[in-house]
MDAnalysis code that builds the backbone (N, CA, C; Angstrom):
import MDAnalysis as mda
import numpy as np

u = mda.Universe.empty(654, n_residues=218, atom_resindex=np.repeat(np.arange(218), 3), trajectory=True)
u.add_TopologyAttr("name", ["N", "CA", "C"] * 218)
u.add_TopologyAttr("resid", np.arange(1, 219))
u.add_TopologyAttr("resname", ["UNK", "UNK", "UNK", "UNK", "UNK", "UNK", "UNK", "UNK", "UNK", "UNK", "UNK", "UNK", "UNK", "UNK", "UNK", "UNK", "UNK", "UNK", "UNK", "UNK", "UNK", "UNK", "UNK", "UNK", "UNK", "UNK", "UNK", "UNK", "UNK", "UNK", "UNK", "UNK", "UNK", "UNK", "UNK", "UNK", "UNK", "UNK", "UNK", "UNK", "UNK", "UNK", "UNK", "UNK", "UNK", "UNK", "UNK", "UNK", "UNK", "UNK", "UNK", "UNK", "UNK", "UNK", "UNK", "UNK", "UNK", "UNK", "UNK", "UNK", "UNK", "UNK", "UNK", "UNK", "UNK", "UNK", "UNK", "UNK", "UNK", "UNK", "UNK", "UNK", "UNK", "UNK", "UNK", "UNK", "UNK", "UNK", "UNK", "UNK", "UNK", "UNK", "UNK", "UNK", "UNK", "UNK", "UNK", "UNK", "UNK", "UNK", "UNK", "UNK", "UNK", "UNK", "UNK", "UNK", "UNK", "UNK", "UNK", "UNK", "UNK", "UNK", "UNK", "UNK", "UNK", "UNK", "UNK", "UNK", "UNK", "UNK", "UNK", "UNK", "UNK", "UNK", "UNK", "UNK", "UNK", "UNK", "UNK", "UNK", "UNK", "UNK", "UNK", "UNK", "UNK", "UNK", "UNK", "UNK", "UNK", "UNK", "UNK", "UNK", "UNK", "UNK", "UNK", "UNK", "UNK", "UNK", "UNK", "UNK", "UNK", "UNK", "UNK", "UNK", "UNK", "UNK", "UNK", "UNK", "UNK", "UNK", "UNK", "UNK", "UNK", "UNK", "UNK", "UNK", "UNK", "UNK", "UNK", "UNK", "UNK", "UNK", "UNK", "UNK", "UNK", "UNK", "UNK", "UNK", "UNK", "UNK", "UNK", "UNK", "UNK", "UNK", "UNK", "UNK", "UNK", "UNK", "UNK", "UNK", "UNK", "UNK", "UNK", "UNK", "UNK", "UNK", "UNK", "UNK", "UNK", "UNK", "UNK", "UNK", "UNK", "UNK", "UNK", "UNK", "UNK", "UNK", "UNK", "UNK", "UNK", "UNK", "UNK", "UNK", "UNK", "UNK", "UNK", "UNK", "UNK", "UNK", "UNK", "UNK", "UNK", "UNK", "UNK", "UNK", "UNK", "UNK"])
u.atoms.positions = np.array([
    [12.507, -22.009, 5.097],
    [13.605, -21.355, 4.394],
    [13.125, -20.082, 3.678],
    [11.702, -20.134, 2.900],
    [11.303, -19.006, 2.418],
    [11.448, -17.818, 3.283],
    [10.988, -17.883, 4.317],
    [10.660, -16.634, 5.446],
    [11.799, -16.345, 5.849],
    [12.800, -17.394, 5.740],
    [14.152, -16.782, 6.846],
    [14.878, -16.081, 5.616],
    [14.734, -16.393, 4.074],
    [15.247, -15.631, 2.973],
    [14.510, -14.223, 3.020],
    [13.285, -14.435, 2.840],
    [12.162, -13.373, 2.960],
    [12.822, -11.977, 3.751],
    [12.743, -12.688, 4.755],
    [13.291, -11.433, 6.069],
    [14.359, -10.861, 5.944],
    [15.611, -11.629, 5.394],
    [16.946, -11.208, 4.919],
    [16.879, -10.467, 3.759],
    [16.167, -10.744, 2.846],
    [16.296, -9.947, 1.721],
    [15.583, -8.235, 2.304],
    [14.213, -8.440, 2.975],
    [13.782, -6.755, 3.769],
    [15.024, -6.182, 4.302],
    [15.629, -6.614, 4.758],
    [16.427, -5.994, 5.645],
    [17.230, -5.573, 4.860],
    [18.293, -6.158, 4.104],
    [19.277, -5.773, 2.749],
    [18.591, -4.373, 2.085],
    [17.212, -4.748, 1.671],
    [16.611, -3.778, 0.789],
    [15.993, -2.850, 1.680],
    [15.439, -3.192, 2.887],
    [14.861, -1.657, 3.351],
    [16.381, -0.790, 3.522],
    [17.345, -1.781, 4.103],
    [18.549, -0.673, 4.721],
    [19.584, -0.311, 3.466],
    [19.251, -0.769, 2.944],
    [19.966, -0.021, 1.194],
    [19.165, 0.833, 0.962],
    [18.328, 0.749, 1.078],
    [16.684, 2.073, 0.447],
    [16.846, 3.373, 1.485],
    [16.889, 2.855, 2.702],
    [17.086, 4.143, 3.278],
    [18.118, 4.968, 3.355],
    [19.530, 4.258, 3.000],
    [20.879, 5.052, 2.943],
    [20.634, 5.845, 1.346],
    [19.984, 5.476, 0.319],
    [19.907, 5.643, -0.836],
    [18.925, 6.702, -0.667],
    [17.868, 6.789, 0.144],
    [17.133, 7.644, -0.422],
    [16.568, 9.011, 0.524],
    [18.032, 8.906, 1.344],
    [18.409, 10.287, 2.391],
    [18.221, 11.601, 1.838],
    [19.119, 11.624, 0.548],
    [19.135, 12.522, -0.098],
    [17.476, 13.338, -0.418],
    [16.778, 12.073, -1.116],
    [15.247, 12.772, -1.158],
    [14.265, 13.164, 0.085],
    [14.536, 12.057, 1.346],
    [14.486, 12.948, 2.661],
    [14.240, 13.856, 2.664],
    [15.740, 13.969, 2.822],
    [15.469, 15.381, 3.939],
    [14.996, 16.414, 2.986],
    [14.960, 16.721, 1.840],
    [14.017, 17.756, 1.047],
    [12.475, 17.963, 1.135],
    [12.243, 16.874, 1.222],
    [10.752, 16.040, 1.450],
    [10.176, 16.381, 3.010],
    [10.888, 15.864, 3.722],
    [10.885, 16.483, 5.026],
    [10.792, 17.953, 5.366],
    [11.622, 19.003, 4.832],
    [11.750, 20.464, 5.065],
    [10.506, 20.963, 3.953],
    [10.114, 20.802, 3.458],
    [8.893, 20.954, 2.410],
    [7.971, 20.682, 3.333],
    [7.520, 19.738, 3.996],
    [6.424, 19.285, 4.781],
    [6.604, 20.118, 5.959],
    [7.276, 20.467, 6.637],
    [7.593, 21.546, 7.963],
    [6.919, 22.588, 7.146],
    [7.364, 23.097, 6.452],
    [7.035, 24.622, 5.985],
    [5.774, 24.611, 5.119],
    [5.252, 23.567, 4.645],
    [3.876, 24.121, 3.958],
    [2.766, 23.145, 4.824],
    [1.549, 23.049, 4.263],
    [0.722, 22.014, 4.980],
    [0.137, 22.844, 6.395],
    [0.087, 21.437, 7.116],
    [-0.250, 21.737, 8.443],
    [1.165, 21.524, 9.362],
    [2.504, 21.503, 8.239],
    [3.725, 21.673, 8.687],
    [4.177, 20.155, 10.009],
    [3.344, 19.104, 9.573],
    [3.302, 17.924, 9.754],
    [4.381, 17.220, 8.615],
    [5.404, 16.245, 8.991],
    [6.002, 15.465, 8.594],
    [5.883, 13.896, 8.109],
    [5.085, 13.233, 9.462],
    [4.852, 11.980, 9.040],
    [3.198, 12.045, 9.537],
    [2.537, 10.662, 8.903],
    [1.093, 10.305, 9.240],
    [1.234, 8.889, 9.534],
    [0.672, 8.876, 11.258],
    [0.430, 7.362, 12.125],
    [-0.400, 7.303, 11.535],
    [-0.742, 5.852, 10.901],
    [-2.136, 4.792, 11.499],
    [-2.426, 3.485, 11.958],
    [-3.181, 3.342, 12.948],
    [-3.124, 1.409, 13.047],
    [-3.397, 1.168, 11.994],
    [-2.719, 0.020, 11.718],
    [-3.093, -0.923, 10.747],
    [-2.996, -2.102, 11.197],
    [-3.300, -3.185, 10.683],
    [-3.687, -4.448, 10.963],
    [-2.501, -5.161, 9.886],
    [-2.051, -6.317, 10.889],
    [-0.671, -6.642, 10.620],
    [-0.657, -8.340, 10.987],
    [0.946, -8.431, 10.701],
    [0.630, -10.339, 10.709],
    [-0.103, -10.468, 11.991],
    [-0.486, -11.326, 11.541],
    [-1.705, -12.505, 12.898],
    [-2.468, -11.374, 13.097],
    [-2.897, -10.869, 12.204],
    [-4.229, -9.150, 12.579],
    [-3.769, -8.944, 13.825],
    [-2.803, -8.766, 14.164],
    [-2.333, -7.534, 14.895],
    [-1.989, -6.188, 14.551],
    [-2.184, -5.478, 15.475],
    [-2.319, -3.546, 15.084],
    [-1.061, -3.422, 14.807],
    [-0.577, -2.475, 14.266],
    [0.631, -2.008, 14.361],
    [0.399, -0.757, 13.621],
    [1.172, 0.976, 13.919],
    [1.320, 1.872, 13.459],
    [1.785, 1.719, 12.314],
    [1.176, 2.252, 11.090],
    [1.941, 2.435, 9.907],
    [2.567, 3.592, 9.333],
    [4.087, 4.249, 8.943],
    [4.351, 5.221, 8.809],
    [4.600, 5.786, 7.256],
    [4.317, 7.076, 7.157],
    [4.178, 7.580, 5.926],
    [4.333, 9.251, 5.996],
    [4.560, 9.683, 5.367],
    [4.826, 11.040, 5.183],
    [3.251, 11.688, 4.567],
    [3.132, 12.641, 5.400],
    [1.804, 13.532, 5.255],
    [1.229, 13.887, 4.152],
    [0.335, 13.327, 3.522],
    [-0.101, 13.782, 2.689],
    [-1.624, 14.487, 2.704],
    [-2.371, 14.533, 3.446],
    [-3.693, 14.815, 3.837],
    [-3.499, 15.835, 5.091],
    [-4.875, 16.641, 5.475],
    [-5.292, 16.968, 6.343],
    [-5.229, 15.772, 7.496],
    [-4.584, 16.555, 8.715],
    [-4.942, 15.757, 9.991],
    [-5.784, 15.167, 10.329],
    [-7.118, 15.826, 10.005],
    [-8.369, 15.541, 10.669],
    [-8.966, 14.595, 8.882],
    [-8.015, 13.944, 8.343],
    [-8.984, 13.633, 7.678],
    [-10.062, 12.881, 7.259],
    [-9.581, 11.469, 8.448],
    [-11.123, 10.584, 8.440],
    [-11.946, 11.248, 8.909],
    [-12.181, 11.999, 9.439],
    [-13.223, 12.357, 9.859],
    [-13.768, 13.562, 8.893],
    [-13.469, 13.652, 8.047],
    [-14.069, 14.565, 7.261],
    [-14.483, 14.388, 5.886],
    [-15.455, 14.280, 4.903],
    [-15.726, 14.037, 3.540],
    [-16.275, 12.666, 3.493],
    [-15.189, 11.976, 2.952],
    [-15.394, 10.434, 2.497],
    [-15.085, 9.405, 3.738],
    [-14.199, 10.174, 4.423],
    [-13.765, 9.207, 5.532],
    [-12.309, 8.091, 5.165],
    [-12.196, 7.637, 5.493],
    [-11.433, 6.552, 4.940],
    [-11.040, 6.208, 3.490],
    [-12.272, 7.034, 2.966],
    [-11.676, 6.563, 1.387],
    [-11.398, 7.511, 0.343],
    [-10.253, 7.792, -0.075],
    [-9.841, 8.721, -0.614],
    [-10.087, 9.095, -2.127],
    [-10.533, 9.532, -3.022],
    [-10.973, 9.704, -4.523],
    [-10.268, 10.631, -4.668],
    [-10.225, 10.464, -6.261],
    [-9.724, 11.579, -7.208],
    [-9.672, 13.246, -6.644],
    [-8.759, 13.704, -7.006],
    [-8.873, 15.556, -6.870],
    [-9.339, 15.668, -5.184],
    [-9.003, 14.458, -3.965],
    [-10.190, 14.656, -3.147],
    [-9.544, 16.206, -2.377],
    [-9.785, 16.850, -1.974],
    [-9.924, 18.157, -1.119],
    [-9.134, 18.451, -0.045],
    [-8.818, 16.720, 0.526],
    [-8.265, 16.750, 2.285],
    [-6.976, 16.873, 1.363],
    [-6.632, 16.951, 0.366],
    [-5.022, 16.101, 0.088],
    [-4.373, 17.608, -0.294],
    [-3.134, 17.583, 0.400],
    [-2.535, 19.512, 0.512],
    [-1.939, 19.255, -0.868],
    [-1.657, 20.697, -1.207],
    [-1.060, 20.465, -2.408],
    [0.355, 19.503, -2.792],
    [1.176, 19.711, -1.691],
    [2.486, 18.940, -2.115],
    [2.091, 17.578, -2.068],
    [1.043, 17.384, -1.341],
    [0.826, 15.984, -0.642],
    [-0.008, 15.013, -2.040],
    [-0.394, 16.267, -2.654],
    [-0.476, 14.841, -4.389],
    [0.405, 15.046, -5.158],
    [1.688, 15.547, -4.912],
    [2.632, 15.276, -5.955],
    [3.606, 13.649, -4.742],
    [3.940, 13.834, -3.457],
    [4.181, 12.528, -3.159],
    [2.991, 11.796, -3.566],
    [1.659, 11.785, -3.349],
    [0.798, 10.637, -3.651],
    [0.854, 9.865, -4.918],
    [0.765, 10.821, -6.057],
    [0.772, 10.834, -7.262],
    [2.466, 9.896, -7.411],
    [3.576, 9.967, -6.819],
    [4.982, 9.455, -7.262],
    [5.160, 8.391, -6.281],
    [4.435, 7.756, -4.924],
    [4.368, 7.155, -4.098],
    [5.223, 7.418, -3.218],
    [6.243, 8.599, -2.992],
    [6.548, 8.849, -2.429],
    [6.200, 9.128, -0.667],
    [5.115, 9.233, -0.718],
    [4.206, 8.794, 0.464],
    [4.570, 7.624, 1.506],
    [4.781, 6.979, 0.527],
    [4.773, 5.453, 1.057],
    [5.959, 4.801, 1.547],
    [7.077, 5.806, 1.129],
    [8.014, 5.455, 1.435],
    [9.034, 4.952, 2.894],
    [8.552, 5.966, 3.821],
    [8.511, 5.938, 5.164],
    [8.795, 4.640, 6.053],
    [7.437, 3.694, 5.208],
    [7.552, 2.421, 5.672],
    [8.610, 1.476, 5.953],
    [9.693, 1.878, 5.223],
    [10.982, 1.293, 5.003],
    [11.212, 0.929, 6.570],
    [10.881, 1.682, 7.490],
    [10.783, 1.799, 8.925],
    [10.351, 0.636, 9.226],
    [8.745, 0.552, 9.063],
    [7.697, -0.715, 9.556],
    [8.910, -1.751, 9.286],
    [9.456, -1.982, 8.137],
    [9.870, -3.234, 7.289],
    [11.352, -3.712, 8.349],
    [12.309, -2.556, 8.755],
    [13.551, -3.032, 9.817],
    [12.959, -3.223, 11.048],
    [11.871, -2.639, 11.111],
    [11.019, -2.963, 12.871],
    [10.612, -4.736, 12.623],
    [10.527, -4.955, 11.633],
    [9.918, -6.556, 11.371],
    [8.416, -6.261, 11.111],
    [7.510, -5.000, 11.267],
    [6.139, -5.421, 11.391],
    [5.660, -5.280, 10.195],
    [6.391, -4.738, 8.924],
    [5.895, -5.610, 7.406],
    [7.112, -5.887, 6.593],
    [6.867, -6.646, 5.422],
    [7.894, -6.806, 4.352],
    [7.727, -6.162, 3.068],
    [8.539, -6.279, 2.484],
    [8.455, -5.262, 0.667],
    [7.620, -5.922, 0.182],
    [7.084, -7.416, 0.604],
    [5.968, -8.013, -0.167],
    [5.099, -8.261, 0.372],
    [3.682, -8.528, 0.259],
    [2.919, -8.866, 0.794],
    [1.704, -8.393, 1.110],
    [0.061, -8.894, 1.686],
    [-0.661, -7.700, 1.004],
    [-0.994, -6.495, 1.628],
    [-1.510, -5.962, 1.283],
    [-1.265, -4.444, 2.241],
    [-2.018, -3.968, 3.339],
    [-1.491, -3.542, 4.379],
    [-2.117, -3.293, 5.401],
    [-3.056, -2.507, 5.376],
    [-4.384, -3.021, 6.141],
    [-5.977, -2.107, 6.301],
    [-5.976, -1.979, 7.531],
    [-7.029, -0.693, 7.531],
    [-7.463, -0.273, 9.092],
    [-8.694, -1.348, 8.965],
    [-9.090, -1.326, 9.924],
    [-10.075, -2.511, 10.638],
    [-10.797, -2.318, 9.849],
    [-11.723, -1.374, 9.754],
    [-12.869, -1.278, 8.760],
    [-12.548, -1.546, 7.706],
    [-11.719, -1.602, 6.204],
    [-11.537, -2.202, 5.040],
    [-11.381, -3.745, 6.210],
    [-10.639, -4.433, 6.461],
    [-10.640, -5.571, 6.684],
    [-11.805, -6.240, 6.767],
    [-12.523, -5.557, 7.196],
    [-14.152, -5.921, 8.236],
    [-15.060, -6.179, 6.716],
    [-14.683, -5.307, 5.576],
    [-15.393, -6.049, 4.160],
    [-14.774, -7.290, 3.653],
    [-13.907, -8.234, 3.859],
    [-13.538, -9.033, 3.782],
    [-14.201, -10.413, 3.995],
    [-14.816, -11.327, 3.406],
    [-15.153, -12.775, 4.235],
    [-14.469, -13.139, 5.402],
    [-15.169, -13.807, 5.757],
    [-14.197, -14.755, 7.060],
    [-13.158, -15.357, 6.830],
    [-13.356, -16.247, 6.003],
    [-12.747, -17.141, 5.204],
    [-11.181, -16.303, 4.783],
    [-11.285, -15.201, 4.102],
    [-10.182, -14.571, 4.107],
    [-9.111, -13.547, 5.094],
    [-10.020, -12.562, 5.869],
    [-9.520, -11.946, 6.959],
    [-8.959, -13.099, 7.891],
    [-9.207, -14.009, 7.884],
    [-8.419, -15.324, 9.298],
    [-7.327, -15.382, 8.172],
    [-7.122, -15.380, 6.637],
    [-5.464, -16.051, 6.669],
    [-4.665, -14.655, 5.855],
    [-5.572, -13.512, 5.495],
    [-4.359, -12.889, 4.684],
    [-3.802, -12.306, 5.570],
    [-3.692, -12.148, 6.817],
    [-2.324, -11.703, 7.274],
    [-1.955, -12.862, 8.340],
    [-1.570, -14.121, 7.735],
    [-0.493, -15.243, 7.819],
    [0.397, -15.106, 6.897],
    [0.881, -13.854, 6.303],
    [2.199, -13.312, 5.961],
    [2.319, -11.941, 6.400],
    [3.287, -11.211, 6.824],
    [3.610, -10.127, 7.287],
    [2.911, -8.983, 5.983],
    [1.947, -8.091, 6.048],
    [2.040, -7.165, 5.084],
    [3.009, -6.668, 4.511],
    [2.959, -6.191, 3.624],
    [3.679, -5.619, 2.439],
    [3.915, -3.809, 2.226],
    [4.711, -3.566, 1.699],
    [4.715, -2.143, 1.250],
    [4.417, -2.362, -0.358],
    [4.324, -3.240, -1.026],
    [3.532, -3.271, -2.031],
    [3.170, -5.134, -1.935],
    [2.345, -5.422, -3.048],
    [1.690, -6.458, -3.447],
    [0.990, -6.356, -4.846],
    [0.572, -7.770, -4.540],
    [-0.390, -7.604, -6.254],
    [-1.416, -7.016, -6.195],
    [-2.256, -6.468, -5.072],
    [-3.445, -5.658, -4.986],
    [-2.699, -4.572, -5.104],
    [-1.754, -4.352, -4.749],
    [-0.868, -2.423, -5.126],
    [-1.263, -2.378, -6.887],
    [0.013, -3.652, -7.463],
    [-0.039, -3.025, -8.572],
    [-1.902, -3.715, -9.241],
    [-2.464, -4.494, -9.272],
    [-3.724, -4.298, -9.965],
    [-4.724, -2.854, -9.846],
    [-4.238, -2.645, -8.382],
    [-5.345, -0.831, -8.361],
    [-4.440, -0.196, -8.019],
    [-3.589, 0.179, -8.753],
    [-1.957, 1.110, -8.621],
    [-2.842, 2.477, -8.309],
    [-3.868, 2.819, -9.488],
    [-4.783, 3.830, -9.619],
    [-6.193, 3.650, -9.253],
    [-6.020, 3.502, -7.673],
    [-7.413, 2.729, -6.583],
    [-7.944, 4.103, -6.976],
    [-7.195, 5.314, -6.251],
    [-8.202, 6.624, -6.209],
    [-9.074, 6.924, -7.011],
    [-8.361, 6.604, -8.691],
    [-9.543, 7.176, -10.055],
    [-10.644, 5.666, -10.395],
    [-10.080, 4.611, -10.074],
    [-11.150, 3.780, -10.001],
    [-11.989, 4.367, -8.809],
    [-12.215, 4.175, -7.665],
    [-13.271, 4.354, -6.889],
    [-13.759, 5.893, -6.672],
    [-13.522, 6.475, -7.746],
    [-13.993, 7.984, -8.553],
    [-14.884, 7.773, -9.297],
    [-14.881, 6.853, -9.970],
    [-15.621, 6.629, -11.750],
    [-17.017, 6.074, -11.463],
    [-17.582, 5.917, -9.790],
    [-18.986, 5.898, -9.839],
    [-19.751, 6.533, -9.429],
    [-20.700, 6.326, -8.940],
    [-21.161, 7.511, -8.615],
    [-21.318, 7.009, -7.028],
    [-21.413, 6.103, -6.628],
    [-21.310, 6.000, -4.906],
    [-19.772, 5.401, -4.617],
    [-19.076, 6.139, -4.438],
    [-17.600, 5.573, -3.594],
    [-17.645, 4.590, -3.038],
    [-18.863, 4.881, -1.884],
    [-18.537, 3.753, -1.005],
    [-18.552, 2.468, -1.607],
    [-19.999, 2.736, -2.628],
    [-19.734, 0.954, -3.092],
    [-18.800, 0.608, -4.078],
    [-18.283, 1.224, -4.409],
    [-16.729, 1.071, -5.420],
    [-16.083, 0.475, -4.599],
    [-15.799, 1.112, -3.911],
    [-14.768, 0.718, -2.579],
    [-15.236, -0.734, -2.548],
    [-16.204, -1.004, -1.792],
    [-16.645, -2.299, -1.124],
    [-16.102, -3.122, -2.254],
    [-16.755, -2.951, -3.441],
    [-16.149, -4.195, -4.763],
    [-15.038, -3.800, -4.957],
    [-14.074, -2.949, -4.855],
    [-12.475, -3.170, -5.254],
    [-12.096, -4.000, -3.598],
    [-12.441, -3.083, -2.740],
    [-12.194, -4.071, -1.631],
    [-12.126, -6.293, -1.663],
    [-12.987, -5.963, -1.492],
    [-13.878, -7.711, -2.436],
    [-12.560, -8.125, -3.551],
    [-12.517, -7.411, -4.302],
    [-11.567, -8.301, -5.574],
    [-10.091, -8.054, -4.912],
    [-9.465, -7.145, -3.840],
    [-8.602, -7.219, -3.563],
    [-8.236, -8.309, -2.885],
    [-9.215, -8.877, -2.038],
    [-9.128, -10.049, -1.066],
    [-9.168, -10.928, -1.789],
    [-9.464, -11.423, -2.736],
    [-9.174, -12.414, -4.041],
    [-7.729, -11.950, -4.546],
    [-7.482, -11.127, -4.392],
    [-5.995, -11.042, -5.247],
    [-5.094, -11.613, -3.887],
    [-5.560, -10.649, -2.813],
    [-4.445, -11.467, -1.796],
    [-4.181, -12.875, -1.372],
    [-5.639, -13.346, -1.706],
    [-5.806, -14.866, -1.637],
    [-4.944, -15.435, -2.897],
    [-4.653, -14.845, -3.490],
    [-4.093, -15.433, -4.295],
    [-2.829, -15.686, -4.422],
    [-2.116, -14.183, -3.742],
    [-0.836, -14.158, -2.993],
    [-0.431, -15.126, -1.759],
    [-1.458, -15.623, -0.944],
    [-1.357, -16.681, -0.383],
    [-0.818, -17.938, -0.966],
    [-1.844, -18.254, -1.763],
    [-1.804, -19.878, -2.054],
    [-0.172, -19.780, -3.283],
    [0.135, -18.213, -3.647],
    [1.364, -18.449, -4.553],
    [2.292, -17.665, -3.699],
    [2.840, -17.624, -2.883],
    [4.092, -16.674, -2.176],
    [5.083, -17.487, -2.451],
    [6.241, -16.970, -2.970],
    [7.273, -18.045, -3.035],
    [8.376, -16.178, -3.565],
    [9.787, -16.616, -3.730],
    [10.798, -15.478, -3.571],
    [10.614, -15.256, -4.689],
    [10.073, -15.859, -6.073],
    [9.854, -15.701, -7.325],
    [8.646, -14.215, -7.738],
    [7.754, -14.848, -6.996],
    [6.576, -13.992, -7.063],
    [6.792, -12.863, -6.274],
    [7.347, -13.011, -5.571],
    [8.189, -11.871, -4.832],
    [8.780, -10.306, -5.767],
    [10.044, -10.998, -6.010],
    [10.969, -10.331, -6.934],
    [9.903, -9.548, -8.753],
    [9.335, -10.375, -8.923],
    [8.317, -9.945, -10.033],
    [7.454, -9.172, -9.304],
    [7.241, -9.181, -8.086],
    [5.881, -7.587, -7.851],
    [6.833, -6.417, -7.788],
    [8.147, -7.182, -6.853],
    [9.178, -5.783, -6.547],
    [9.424, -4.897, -8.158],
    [9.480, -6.001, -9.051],
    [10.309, -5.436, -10.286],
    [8.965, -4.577, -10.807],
    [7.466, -5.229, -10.697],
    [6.845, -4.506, -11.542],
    [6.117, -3.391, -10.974],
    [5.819, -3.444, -9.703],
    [5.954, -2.300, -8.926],
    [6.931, -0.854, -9.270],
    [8.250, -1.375, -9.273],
    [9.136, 0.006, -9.932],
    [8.610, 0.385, -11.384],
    [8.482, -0.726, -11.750],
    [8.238, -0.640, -13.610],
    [6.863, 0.305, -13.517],
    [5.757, -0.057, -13.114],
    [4.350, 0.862, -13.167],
    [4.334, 2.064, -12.592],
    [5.337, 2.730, -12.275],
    [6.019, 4.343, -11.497],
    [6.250, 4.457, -12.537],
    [7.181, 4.215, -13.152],
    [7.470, 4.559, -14.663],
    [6.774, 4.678, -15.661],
    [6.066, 3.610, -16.207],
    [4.995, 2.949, -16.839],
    [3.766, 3.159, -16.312],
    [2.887, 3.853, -15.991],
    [2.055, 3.858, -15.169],
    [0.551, 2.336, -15.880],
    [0.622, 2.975, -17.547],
    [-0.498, 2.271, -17.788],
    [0.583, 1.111, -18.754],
    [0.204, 0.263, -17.847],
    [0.478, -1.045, -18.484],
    [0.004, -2.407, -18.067],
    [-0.483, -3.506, -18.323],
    [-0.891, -4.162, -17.642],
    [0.149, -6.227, -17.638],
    [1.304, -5.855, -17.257],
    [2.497, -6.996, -17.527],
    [2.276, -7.780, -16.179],
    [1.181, -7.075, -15.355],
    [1.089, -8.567, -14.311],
    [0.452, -9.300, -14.534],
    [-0.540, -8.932, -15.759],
    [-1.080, -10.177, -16.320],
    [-0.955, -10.855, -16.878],
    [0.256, -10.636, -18.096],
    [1.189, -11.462, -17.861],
    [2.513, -12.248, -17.244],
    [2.661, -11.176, -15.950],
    [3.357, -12.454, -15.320],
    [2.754, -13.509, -14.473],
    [2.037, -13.099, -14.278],
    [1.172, -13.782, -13.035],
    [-0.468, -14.546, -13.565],
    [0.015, -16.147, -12.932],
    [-1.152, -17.018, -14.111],
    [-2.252, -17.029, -13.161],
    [-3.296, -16.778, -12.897],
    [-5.007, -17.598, -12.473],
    [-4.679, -16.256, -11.608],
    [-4.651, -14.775, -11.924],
    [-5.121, -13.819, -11.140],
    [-6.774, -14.092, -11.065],
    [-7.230, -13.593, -10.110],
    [-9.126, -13.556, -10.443],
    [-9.433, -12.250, -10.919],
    [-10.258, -12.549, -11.553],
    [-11.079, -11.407, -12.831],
    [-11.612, -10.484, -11.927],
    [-11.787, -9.269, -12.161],
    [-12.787, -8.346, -11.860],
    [-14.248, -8.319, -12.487],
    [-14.901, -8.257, -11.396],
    [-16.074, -8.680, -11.531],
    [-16.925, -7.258, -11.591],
    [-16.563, -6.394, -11.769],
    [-17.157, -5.194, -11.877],
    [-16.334, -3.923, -12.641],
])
C-alpha cells in the first residue's frame, strides 16, 4: 500500500509542480540559450532502483566538459566549471528541478535517496549499495537535507577527494537509515523540510524530526 500511495502522491506532485512552475521555465530556459555554452538541460547516468542506469535531467549549470576537467565529479565551493547563471540556479536548487520529468517517467520519486553515478556508489559498502536503491531514488532525501551545503563542506579541507569519500560514507548511513524508516510520514517531513531549508538555509529541524539519524563522524 505504501508504494502504490508513494507513486500516486509523485505523480499529483510532480504534475502540479510542472503546471506551476512553467512560468519560471521558460525564463530559465531562454537565459540558458543565450548565455553559457547556450545549453539548456544536463544528461547523466545515474544509478536507479535495482542499480539500474537511468538518465538524470537537470538544467545546465556547469561546463560541458566538466568531469573531465578540475575535480572531476566533485564539485566545491566558487568551483570554476560552474557559469555564472548556473550558481544562482545551483545556489536556489533550481537546477534540480527538471527532474520532475525522471519522477512522471517512474524512474525516481520526490523521496528517496539520491541518485549517484557509479563511482560515488562504488564508495559505498556492499552491504549498502545491494539495498539503497530497493526504493526508487529521490529528488530529495535526508542525505539532501543533512549536506544541503555538500559543496562548502567538501571545500573546508584541504583534500576534496577525501571529504568527499567521508561525506560519501555518512551519506550511506543516512540512506540506510531511510531504508529501515520509509513510511509516507517520513516522507512528507523531508518534502516539508526540504522547502523549509531553501528558505531557512541554516537550520538544523531534521534533527529534530528525525530520531537515531547516525552522527557524523568527521
Amino acid at each position: 500500500m505504501y508504494t502504490f500511495l508513494k507513486r500516486l502522491i509523485d505523480i499529483v506532485l510532480a504534475g502540479t509542480a510542472l503546471i506551476l512552475l512553467l512560468p519560471l521555465f521558460i525564463p530559465v530556459i531562454i537565459i540558458l540559450l543565450l548565455t553559457g555554452e547556450h545549453r539548456v538541460f544536463y544528461l547523466q547516468e545515474r544509478l536507479g532502483y535495482k542499480n539500474r542506469p537511468f538518465n538524470i535531467v537537470k538544467f545546465a549549470s556547469m561546463l560541458k566538459d566538466s568531469p573531465n576537467m578540475g575535480t572531476g565529479i566533485i564539485t566545491v565551493r566558487n568551483d570554476p566549471r560552474v557559469t555564472r547563471f548556473g550558481k544562482i540556479l545551483r545556489f536556489t536548487k533550481i537546477n534540480e528541478l527538471p527532474q520532475i520529468i525522471n519522477v512522471l517517467k517512474g524512474e525516481m520519486s520526490i523521496v528517496g535517496p539520491r541518485p549517484l553515478v557509479e563511482k560515488s556508489v562504488a564508495l559505498y559498502p556492499p552491504e549498502i549499495k545491494d539495498k539503497i536503491y530497493d526504493a526508487k531514488p529521490g529528488m530529495t532525501g535526508i542525505g539532501s537535507l543533512v549536506f544541503r551545503d555538500e559543496e562548502k563542506i567538501i571545500s573546508g579541507g584541504t583534500d576534496p577527494r577525501e571529504i568527499y569519500k567521508l561525506v560519501y560514507l555518512h551519506k550511506g548511513a543516512l540512506e540506510m537509515w531511510y531504508h529501515d524508516n520509509a513510511s509516507l510520514l517520513t516522507d512528507f517531513k523531508i518534502i516539508f523540510l526540504t522547502a523549509w531549508s531553501i528558505v531557512f538555509p541554516r537550520n538544523s529541524l531534521q534533527k529534530k524530526a528525525f530520531r537515531g539519524l547516525p552522527e557524523k563522524s568527521f
